[in-house]
C-alpha positions as CSV (number, residue, x, y, z in Angstrom):
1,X,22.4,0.5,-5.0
2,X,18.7,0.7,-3.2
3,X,16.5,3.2,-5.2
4,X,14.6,5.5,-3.4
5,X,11.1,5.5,-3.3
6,X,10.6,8.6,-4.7
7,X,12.1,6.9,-8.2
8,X,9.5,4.1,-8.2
9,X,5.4,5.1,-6.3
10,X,4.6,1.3,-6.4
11,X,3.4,0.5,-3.5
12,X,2.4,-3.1,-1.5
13,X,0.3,-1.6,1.5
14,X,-0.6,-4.0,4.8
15,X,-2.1,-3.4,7.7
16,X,-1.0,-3.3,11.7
17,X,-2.9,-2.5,14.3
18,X,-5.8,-0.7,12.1
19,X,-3.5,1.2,10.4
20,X,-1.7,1.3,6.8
21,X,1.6,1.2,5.9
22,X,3.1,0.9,2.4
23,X,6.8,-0.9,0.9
24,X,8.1,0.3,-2.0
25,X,7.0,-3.0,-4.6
26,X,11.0,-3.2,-5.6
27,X,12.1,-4.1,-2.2
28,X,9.1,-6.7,-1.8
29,X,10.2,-10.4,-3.2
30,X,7.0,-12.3,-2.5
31,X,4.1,-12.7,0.4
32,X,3.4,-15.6,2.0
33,X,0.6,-16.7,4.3
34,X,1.6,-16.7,8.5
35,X,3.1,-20.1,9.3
36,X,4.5,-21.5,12.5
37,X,7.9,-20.2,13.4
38,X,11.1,-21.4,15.0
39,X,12.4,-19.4,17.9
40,X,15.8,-18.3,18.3
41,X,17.7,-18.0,21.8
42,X,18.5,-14.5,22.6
43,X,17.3,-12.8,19.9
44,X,15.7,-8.9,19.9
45,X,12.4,-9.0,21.4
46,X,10.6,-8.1,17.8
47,X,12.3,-11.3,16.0
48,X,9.6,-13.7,15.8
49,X,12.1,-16.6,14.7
50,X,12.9,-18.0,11.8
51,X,11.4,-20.0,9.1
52,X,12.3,-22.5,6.2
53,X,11.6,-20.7,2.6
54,X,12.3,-23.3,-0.3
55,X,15.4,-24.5,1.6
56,X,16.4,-20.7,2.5
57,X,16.5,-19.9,6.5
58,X,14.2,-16.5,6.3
59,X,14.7,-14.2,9.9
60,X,11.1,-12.7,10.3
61,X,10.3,-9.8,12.4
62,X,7.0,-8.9,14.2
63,X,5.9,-5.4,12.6
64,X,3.6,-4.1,15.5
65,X,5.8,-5.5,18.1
66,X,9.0,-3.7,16.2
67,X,6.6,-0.3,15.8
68,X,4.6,-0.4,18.8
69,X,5.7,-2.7,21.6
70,X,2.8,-5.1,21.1
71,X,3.2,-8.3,19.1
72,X,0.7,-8.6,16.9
73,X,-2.3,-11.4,17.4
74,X,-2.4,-14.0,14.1
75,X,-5.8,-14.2,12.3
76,X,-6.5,-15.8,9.1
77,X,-5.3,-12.7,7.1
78,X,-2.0,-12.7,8.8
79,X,1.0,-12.7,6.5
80,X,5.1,-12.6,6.3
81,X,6.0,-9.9,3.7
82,X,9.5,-11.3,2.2
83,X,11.7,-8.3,1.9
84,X,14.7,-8.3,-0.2
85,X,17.4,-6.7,1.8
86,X,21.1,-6.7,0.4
87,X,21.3,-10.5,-0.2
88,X,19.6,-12.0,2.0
89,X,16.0,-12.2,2.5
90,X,14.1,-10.8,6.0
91,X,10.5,-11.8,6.5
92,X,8.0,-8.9,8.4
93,X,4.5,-10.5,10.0
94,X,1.6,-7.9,9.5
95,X,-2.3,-8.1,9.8
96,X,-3.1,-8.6,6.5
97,X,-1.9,-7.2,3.3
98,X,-4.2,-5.1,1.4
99,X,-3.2,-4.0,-2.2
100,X,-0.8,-2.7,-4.4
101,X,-0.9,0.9,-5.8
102,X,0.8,3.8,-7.5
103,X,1.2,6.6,-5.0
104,X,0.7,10.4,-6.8
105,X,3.8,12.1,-5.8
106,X,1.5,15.3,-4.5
107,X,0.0,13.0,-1.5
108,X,3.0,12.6,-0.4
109,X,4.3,14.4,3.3
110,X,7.3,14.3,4.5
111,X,7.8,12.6,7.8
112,X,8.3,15.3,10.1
113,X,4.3,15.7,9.8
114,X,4.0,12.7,12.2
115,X,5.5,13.9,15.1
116,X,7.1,12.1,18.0
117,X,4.9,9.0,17.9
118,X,5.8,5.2,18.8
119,X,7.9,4.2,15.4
120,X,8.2,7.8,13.7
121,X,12.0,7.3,13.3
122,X,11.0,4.0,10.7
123,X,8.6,6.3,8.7
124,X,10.0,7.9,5.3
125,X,6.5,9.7,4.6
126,X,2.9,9.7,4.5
127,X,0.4,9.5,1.5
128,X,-2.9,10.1,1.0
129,X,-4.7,7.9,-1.2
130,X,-8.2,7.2,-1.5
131,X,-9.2,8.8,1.5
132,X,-6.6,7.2,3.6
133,X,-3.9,8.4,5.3
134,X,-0.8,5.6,4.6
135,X,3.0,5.8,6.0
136,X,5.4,4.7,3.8
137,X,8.2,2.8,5.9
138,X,11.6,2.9,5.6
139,X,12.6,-0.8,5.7
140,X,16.4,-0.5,6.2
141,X,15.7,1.0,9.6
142,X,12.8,-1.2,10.0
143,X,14.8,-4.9,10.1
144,X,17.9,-3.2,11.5
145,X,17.7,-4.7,15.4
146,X,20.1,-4.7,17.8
147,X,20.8,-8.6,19.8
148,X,20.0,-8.7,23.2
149,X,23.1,-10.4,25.6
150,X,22.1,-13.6,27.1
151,X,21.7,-12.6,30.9
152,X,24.5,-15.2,32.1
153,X,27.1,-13.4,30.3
154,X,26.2,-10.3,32.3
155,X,26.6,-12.1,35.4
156,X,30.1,-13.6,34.4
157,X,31.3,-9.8,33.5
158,X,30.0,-8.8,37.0
């Protein structure tokens, strides 16, 4: 059974587009530097593709893109957080990964504090820590992606 966050304040906080966001450390399984991709046909417009991960085919999602409709641009610090979900592993590109920390449970906001914004419904809460304002992510909600329907088979049911 997932633990909450709430039972665990260990955090792994990255960054996308100049902001932060934190995982809960138990659901991270590793981080690995960007690397070229493989594209899959008629996938949701956030799945970058998928990569090869000691012989295990990893799906990786596009953070920004997923949150904010913009894919994000690779630089040097780019990175594919490995995500254990259920059993299988799903990858998420950010900017850069930043640190690790133990969240003080009085920082912490509930989510309704953000309001309406692009990618409020994947946010869980927001924390304060060290004079920065960081929103913890629910990642359940944040790999689960609906497939789009190749455009032929629209056409045939027309």
């Amino acid at each position: 059974m997932r633990k909450s966050f709430e039972d665990d304040l260990r955090m792994m906080v990255f960054s996308s587009s100049n902001q932060l966001y934190a995982i809960p450390l138990l659901e991270v399984r590793e981080v690995i530097a960007n690397q070229s991709l493989t594209p899959v046909a008629f996938s949701p417009e956030a799945f970058s593709g998928i990569l090869n991960l000691r012989g295990n085919v990893v799906s990786v999602l596009d953070f920004q893109l997923r949150l904010e409709g913009k894919p994000t641009v690779p630089n040097p610090e780019s990175s594919i957080v490995i995500l254990d979900n259920s059993d299988q592993a799903i990858g998420i590109l950010v900017d850069s990964v930043e640190f690790v920390c133990e969240l003080d449970p009085a920082s912490i906001t509930s989510p309704e504090k953000i309001g309406e914004s692009a990618g409020a419904e994947h946010i869980s809460a927001v924390a304060h820590h060290r004079e920065r304002i960081i929103q913890i992510i629910d990642s359940q909600k944040i790999v689960h992606l609906r497939t789009k329907s190749p455009s032929f088979a629209n056409d045939a049911a027309s």
